[in-house]
C-alpha positions as CSV (number, residue, x, y, z in Angstrom):
1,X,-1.8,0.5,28.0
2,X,-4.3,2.0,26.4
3,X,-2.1,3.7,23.8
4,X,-1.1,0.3,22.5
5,X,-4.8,-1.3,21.8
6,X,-5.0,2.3,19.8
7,X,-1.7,1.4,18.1
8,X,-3.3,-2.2,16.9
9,X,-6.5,-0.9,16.2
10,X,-4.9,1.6,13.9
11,X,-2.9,-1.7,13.0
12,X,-6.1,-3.7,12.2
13,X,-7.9,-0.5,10.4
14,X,-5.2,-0.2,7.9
15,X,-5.4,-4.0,7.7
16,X,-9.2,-4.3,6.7
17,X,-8.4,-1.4,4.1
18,X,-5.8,-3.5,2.4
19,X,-7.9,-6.7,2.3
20,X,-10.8,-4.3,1.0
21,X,-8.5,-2.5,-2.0
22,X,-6.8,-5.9,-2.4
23,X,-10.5,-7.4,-3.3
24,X,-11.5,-4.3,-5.4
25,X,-8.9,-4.1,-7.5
26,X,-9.1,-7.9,-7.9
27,X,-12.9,-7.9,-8.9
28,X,-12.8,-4.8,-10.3
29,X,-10.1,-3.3,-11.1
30,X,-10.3,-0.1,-9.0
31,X,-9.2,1.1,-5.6
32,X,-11.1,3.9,-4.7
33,X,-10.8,7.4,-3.8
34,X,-12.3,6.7,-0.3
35,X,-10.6,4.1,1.0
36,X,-7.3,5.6,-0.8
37,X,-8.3,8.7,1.6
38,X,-8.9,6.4,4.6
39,X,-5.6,4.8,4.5
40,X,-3.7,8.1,4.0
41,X,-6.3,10.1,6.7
42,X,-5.4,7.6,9.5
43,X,-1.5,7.8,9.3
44,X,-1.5,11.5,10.9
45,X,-3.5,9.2,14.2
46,X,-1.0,6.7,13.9
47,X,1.9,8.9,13.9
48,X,0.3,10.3,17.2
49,X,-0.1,6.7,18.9
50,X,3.8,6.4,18.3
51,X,4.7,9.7,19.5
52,X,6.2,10.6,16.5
53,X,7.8,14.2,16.9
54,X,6.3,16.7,14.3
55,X,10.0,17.6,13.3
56,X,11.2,16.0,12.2
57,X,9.4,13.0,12.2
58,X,6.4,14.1,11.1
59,X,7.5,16.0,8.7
60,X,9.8,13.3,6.7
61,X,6.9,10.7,6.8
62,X,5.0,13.6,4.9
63,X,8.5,14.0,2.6
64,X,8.1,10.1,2.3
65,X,4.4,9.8,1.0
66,X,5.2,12.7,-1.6
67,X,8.1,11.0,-3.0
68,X,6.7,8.1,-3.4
69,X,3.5,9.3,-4.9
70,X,5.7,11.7,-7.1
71,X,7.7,9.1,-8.6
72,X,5.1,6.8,-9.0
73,X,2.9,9.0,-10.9
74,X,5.7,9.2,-13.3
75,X,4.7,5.5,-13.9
76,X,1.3,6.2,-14.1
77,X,2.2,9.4,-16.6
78,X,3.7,6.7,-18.7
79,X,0.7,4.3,-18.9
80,X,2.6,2.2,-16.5
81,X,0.6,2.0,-13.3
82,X,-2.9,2.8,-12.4
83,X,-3.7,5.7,-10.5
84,X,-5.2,3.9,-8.1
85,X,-2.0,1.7,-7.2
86,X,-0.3,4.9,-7.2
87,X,-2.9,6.7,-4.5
88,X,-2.2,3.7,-2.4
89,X,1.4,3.3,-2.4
90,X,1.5,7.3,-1.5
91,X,-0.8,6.7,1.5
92,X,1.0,3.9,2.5
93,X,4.4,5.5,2.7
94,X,2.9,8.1,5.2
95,X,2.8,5.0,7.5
96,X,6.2,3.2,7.0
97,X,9.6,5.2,7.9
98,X,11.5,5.3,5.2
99,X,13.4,1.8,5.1
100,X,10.5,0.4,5.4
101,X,8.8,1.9,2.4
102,X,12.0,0.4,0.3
103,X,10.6,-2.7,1.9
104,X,7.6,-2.0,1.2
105,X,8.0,-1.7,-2.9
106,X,11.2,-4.3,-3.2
107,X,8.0,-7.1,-1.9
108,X,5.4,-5.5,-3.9
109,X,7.6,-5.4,-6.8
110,X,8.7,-9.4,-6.4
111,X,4.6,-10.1,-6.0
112,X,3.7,-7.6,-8.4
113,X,5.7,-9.7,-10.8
114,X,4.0,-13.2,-9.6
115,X,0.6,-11.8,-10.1
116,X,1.7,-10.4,-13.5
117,X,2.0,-13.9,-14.8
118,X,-0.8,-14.9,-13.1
119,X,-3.0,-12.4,-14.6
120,X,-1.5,-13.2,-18.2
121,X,-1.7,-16.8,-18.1
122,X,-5.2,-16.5,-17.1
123,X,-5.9,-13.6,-20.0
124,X,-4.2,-16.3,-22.2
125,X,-6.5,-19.1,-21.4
126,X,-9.6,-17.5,-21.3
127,X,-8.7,-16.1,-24.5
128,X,-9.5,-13.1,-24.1
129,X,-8.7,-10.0,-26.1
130,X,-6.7,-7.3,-25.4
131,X,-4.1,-6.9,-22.8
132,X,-4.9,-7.9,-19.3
133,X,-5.3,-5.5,-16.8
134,X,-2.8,-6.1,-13.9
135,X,-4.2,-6.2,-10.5
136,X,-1.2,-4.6,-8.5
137,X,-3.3,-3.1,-5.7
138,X,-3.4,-7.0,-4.7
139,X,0.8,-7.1,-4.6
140,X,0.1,-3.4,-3.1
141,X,-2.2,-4.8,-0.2
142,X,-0.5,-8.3,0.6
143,X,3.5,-6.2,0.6
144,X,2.0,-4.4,3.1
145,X,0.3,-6.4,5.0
146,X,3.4,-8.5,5.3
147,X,5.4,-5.5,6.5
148,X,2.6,-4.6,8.7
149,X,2.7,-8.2,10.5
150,X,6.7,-8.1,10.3
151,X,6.9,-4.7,12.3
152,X,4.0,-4.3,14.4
153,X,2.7,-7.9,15.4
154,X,6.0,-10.1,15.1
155,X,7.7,-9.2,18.7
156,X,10.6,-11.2,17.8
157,X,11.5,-8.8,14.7
């Protein structure tokens, strides 16, 4: 019993990290190193709290997070994605198997395209100059969220 309330602690820890990165990046365009570092620092505990097996589960969650971070920094090498997004995505894999991580980016790529045109239509009607910086930590936070509440709290899933 008290292995699960750690499990939705770790749940609700990783939860108030995405609604905090989701805000940042909103306001301010920034997710930062810390919080980046919090997400990816408390994966390792959660792993634990399932009874993940070092090998080889531990071991291909780790495989995950650097292949997603790998190829994402591509994007970012390309002026694509902020490094930011791309620290976040990498922690997050650490704490999805890897399904759910394809999960994970098909929603934040559908969301990351809704808050595209958000963003633009709002740069557009401001006025403002320049190209709009795209929030994506917010299409980051909210995909995850969703698969968070899908897996973990949903008992019918």
């Amino acid at each position: 019993m008290l292995g699960e309330y750690f499990r939705l602690a770790l749940i609700a820890a990783l939860g108030i990290l995405l609604i905090a990165a989701a805000i940042t990046d909103l306001r301010a365009r920034i997710i930062s190193n810390r919080l980046n570092l919090g997400i990816a620092a408390l994966a390792p505990l959660w792993w634990l709290a399932c009874g993940l097996p070092f090998w080889p589960g531990m071991a291909v969650q780790l495989l995950v997070g650097l292949l997603v971070f790998v190829l994402f920094a591509a994007l970012f090498a390309f002026g694509m994605m902020g490094g930011g997004d791309v620290k976040l995505l990498g922690a997050l894999a650490l704490w999805f198997p890897w399904q759910a991580v394809l999960t994970l980016l098909t929603l934040m790529a559908i969301l990351g395209g809704a808050v595209t045109i958000v963003t633009v239509v709002h740069h557009r009607l401001r006025r403002k100059q320049g190209q709009p910086e795209i929030p994506y930590g917010v299409a980051i936070s909210i995909a995850a969220l969703w698969l968070l509440g899908e897996r973990y709290l949903n008992q019918f899933a």
